[in-house]
N, C-alpha and C positions, 0 to 999 in steps of 0.2 A: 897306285902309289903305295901300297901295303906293300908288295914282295920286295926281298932286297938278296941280293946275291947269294948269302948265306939261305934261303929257302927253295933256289933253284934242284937240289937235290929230291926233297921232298915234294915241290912240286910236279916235278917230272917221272915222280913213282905216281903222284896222283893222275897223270894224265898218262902213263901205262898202264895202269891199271884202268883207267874209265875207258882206252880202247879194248882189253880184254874183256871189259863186264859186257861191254857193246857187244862185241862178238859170239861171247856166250848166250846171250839172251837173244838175240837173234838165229841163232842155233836152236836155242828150246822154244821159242815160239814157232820156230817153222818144224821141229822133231818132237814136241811135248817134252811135261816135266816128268816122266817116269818112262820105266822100262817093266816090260812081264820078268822073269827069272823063276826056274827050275829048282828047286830043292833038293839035296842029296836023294832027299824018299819019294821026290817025283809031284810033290805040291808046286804049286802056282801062290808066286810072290811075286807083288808092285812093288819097287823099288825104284827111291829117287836117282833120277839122271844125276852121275858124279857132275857132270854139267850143271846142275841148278845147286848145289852144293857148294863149290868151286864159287860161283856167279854171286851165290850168299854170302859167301864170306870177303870178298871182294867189294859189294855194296857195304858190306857193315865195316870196312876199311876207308871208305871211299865216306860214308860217311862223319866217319871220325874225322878225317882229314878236312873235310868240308867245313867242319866248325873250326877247326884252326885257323884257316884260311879268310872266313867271315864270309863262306860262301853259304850262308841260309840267311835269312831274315832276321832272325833273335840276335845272332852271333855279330853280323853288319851293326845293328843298331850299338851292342854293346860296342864295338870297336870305335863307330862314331863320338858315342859318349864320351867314352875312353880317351879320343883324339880334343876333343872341345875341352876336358876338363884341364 
C-alpha cells in the first residue's frame, strides 16, 4: 500500500533495470569480469568487461531507488514510523 499511481513510472524504470542488471550479471558470471586487450606497442592489458561497468552503475541505481521505495530494512522501518506517527 506505499505505491500509488504517480510512482508507477519510476517503479517500472526500477524493475527495467533489475531485468537488465539480471542479465548482465549473469553474462559475467558465466564470461568473467574482464577481458585481455592489446596496446597500441603490443602490451597486454586486463580490462574491465563494459558489462560489469554498465551492471555497476545499474546496481548503484537500483539501489538508490530501493531506498525510496522502502525496499531495505532502515528505510521500511523509517517509513513505518513515519506511518504510526
Amino acid at each position: 500500500r506505499l505505491l500509488t499511481a504517480a510512482d508507477e513510472p519510476a517503479f517500472a524504470r526500477y524493475c527495467r533495470n533489475f531485468a537488465k542488471w539480471q542479465q548482465l550479471r549473469a553474462g559475467l558470471d558465466k564470461a568473467g569480469y574482464t577481458y585481455d586487450a592489446t596496446t597500441t606497442h603490443g602490451g597486454k592489458l586486463r580490462r574491465a568487461d563494459p558489462a560489469f561497468l554498465i551492471a555497476d552503475r545499474l546496481e548503484r541505481q537500483l539501489l538508490a531507488i530501493e531506498d525510496r521505495f522502502g525496499m531495505n530494512p532502515s528505510e521500511r522501518q523509517r517509513i513505518f514510523a513515519a506511518r504510526a506517527a
